[in-house]
C-alpha positions in Angstrom: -130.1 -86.4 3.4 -127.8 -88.5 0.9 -130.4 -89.5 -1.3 -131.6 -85.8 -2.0 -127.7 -85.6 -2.8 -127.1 -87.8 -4.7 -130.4 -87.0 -6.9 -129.2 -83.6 -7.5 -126.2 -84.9 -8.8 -127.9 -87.2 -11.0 -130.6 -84.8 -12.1 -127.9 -81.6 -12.7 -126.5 -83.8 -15.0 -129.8 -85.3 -16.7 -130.7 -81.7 -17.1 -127.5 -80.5 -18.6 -127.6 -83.4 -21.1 -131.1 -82.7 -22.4 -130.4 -79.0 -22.5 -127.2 -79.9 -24.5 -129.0 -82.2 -26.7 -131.9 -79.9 -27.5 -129.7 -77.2 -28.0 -127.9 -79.2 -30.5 -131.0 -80.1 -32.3 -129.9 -84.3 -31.0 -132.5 -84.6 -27.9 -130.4 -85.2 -25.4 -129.0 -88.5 -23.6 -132.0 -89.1 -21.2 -134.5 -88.1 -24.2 -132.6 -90.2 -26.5 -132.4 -93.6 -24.5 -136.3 -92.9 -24.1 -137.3 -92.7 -27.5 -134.9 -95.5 -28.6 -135.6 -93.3 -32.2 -136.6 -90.1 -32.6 -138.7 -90.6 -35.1 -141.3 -93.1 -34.1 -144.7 -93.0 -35.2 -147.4 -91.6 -32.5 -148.4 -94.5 -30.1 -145.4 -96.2 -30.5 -143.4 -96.0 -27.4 -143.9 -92.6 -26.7 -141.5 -90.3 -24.4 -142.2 -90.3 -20.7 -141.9 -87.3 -19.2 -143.1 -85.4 -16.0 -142.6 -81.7 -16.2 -142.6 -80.7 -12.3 -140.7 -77.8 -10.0 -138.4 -79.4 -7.9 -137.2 -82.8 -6.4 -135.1 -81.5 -3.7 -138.7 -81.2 -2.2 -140.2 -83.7 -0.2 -143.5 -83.6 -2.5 -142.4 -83.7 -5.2 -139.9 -86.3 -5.1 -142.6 -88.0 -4.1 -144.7 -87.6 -7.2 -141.9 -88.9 -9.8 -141.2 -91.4 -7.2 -144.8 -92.7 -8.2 -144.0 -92.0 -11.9 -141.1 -93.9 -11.8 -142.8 -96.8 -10.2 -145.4 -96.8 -13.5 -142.3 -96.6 -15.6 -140.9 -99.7 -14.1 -144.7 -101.6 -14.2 -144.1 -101.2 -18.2 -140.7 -103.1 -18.0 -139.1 -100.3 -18.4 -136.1 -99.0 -16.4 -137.1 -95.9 -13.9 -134.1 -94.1 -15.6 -136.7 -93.7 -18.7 -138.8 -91.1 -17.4 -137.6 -87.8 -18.6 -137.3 -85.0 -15.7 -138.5 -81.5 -17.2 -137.4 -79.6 -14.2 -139.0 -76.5 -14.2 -138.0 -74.7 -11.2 -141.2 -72.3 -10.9 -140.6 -70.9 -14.3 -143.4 -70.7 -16.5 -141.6 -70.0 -19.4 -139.2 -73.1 -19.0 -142.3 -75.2 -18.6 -143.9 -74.4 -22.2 -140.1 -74.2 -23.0 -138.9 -77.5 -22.3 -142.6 -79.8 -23.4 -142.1 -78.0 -26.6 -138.4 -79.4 -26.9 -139.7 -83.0 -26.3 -142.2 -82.5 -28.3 -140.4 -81.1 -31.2 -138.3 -83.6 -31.2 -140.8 -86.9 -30.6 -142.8 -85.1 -32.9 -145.3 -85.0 -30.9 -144.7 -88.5 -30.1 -144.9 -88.1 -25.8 -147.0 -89.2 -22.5 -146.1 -85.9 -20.2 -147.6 -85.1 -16.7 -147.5 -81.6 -15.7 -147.9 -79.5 -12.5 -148.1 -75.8 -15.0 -146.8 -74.4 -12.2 -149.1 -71.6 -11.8 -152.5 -71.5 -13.1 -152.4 -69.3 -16.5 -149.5 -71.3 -17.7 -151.9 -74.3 -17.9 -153.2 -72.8 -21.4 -150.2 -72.2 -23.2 -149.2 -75.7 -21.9 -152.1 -77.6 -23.0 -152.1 -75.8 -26.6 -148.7 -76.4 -27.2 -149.2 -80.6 -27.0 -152.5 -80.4 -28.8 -150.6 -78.4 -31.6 -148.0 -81.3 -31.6 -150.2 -83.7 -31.1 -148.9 -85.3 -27.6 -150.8 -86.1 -24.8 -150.6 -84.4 -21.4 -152.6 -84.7 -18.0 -151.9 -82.0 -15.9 -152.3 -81.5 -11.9 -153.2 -78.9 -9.0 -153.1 -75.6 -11.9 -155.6 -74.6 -13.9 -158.2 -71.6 -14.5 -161.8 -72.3 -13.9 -162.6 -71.5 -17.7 -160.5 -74.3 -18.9 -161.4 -78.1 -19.7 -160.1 -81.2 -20.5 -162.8 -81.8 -23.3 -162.1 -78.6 -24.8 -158.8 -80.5 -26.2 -160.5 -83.4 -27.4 -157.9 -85.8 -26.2 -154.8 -84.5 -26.0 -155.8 -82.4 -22.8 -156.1 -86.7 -20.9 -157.3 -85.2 -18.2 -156.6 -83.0 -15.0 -156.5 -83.7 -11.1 -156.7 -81.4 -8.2 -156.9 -81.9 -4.4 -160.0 -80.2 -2.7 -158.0 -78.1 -0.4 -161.2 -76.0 1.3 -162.3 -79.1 3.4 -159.4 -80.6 4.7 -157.6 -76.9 5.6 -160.8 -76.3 7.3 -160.3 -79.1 9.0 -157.1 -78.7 10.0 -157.1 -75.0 10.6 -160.4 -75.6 13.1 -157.8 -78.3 15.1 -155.3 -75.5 15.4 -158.0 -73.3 17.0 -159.3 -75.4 19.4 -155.1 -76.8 19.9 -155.4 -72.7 20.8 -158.6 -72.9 23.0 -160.2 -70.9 20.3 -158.9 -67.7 20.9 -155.7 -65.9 20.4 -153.7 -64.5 17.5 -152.9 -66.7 14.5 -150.4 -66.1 11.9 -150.6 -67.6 8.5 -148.1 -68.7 5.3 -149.4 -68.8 2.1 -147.9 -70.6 -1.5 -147.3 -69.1 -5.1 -150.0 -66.2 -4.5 -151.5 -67.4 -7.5 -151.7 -71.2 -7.1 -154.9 -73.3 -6.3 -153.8 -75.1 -3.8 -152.4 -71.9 -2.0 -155.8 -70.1 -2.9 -158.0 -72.8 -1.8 -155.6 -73.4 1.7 -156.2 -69.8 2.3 -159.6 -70.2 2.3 -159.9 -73.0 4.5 -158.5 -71.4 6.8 -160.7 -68.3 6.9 -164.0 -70.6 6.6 -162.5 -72.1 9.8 -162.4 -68.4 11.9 -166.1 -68.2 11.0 -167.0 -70.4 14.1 -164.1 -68.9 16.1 -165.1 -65.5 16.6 -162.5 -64.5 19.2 -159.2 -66.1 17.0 -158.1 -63.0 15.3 -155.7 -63.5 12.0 -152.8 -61.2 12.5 -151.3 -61.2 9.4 -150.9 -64.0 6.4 -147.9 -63.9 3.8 -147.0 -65.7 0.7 -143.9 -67.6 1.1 -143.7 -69.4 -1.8 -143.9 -73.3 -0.4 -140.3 -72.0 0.0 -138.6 -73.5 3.9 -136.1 -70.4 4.1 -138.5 -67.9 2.6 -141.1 -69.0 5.6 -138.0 -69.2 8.0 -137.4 -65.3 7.6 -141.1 -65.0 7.8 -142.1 -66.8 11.0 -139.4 -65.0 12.6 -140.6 -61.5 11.6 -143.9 -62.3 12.7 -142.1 -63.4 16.2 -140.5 -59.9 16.5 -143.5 -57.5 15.6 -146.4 -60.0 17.5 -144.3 -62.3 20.3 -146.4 -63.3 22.9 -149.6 -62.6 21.0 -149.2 -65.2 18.2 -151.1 -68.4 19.8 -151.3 -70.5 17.1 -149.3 -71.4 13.2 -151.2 -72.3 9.6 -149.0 -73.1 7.1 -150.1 -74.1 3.6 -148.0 -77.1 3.3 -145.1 -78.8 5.2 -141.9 -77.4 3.7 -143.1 -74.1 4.9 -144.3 -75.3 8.5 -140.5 -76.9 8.3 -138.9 -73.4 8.4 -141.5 -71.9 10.7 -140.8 -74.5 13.0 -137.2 -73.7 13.0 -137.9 -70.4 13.5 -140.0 -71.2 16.8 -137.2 -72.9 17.9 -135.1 -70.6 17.8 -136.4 -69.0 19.9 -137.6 -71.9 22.6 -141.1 -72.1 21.1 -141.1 -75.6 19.2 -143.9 -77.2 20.6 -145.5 -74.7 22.6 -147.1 -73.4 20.0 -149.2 -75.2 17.9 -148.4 -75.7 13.7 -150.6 -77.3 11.4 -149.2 -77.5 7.7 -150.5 -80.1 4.7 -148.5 -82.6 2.2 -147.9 -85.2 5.0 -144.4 -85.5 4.4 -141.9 -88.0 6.2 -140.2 -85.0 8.2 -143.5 -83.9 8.8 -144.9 -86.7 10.1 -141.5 -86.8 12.6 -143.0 -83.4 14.0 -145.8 -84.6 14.6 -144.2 -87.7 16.9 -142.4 -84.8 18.7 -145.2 -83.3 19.9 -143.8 -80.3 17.2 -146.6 -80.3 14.7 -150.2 -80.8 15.4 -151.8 -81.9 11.9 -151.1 -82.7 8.1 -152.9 -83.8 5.4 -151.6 -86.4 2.6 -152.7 -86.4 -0.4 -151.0 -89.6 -1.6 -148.6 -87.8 -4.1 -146.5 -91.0 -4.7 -150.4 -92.2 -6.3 -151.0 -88.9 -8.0 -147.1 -88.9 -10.0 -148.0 -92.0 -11.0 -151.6 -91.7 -12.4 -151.7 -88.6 -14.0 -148.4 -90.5 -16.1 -150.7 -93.6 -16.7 -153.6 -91.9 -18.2 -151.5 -89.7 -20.5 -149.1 -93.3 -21.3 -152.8 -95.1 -21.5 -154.0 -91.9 -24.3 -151.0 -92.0 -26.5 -150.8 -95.6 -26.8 -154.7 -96.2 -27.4 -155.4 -97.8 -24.4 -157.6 -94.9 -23.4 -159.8 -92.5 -24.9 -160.2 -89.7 -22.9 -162.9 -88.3 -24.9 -165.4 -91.4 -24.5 -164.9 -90.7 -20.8 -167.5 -88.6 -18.7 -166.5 -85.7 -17.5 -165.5 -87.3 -14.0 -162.8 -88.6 -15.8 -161.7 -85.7 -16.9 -161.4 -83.5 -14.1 -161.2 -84.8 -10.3 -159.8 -84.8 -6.9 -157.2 -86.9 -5.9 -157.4 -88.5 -2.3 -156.8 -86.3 1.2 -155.9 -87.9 4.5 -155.6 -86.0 8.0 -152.7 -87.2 10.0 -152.5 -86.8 13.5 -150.2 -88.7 16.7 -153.3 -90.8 17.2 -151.7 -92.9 13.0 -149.0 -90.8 12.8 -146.1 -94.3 13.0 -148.4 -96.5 11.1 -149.2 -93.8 8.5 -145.3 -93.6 8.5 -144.8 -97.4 8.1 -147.0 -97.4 5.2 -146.4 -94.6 2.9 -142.7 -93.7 3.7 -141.3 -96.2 4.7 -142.3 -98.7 2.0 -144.6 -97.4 -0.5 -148.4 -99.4 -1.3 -148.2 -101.6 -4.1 -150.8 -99.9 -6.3 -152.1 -101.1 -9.9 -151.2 -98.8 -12.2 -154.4 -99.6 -14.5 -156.6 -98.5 -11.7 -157.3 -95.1 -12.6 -159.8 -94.0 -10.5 -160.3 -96.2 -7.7 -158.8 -93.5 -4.9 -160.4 -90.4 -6.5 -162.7 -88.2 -4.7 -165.1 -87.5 -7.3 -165.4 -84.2 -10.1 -163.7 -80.6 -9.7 -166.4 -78.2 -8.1 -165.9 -75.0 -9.1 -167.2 -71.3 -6.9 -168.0 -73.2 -3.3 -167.1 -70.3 -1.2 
């Protein structure tokens, strides 16, 4: 699609700047036009960043999509919000929010996906160290709170996953006539959202008794990696695989490929989770049976409120209850039955949402050990 191209483009070149800059010991172009001086006091203007994995996917360009949208509710043009592009690296993402903060000293609003959930730690100790303010999403360990961090730790928002991939994964068994082989792909083996998916899915067999898992791989939210998958699992199963999980959409996208390939595409049923645009257009072919949203064009742009709202005084996360601290963002089943009017209102235009509304869509506080 052009306007994944041309992003690229843009953001190979934002990236190279910042790199160059921090390198340099200047900050960088985009960090530079953000902090209009690099040493301003905390709460004055602080750096806008969101340190994420990847825009070329559909999610995540969604969630600085949302950022961007909070950027511009401040007067500010999107072009302020600083991309920390991690790529799946921990080590780039403690990297790269050091760099910012080094050189803001300390002086930042970042949102944060850690990527995986151990890197949360080092992430959250290096802005309370500088004196930033972070709110993270989706990874973190069990052991580790927001009020552990006094205030620099704003806060942290995950999805409940068990529910709606039981949901989902109960549709593709009964799509199946609740029996026959299911195959399964997985995320980043040691991400929350691909943990929690996983689970689902199993809590679902529990009142299938005659769906048997045949087998369930990590691809790594990765479209080719589950491509190569699906198609494996078509050579050593065929005709016994009756039914698809995948743990979000990018994945079902390769899998779905992968059916067709070999004249399966809609005669087997897929059931993946992000709600996506291209998603959403399997699901009006008749391709895809069911998707859950989880509003991430909302979630970019909160989790960069709160930490904007902490920095700048507005908020103080540490007055808050813990509700506020940690919660669950909003989930949404999509089937044909909304699928067009789902479409019409969250890709192609986007709801006008007030920024200062923190919690209005939330789904109350993280639950920990359910299953």
């Amino acid at each position: 699609m052009s306007y994944v191209k041309d992003f690229i483009e843009k953001e190979t070149l934002r990236r190279r700047e910042f790199l160059i800059g921090t390198a340099l010991g200047l900050g960088g172009v985009v960090a530079a036009s953000a902090l209009g001086t690099s040493r301003a006091m905390a709460g004055e203007n602080p750096a806008l960043a969101w340190s994420y994995r990847d825009r070329t996917n559909p999610y995540w360009n969604s969630i600085v999509s949302g950022a961007e949208s909070f950027v511009e509710s401040l007067g500010k043009p999107k072009s302020e919000l600083i991309h920390l592009i991690h790529d799946g690296s921990n080590e780039k993402c403690v990297a790269d929010i050091k760099a910012l903060l080094s050189k803001t000293n300390g002086n930042a609003a970042i949102a944060c996906d850690p990527n995986d959930s151990p890197n949360c730690r080092p992430t959250v100790e290096a802005v309370k160290a500088a004196g930033g303010h972070v709110f993270t999403i989706w990874n973190k360990t069990d052991d580790l709170h927001p009020w552990d961090f006094g205030d620099n730790w704003v806060g942290h928002m995950s999805w409940s996953d068990l529910e709606p991939t039981t949901k989902t994964a109960t549709m593709l068994f009964e799509a199946m006539g609740g029996s026959g082989g299911v195959v399964g792909l997985g995320g980043i083996a040691a991400n929350i959202p691909a943990i929690e998916r996983h689970q689902g899915m199993m809590e679902a067999t529990k009142k299938f008794p005659d769906i048997k898992v045949l087998d369930y791989q990590a691809a790594d939210w990765d479209t080719t990696k589950a491509n190569e998958i699906m198609a494996a699992y078509l050579t050593t199963y065929g005709d016994e695989i009756k039914g698809v999980f995948c743990a979000n959409d990018t994945m079902a996208y390769g899998a779905i490929e992968a059916l067709r390939a070999e004249g399966l595409a809609g005669k087997i049923p897929v059931v993946a989770y992000d709600g996506g645009a291209q998603a959403i257009e399997y699901i009006l072919k008749d391709e895809l049976l069911v998707t859950c949203y989880t509003d991430p064009y909302w979630g970019g742009g909160i989790a960069l409120s709160l930490a904007h709202a902490a920095s700048t005084g507005k908020y103080k996360p540490s007055n808050e209850p813990k509700e506020h601290r940690e919660f669950y963002g909003p989930t949404l089943l999509v089937t044909k039955a909304d699928a067009q009017a789902f479409y019409d209102k969250h890709h192609k235009s986007h709801p006008d949402y007030n920024w200062g509304d923190y919690f209005g869509p939330t789904n109350g506080q993280i639950a920990y050990n359910r299953y």
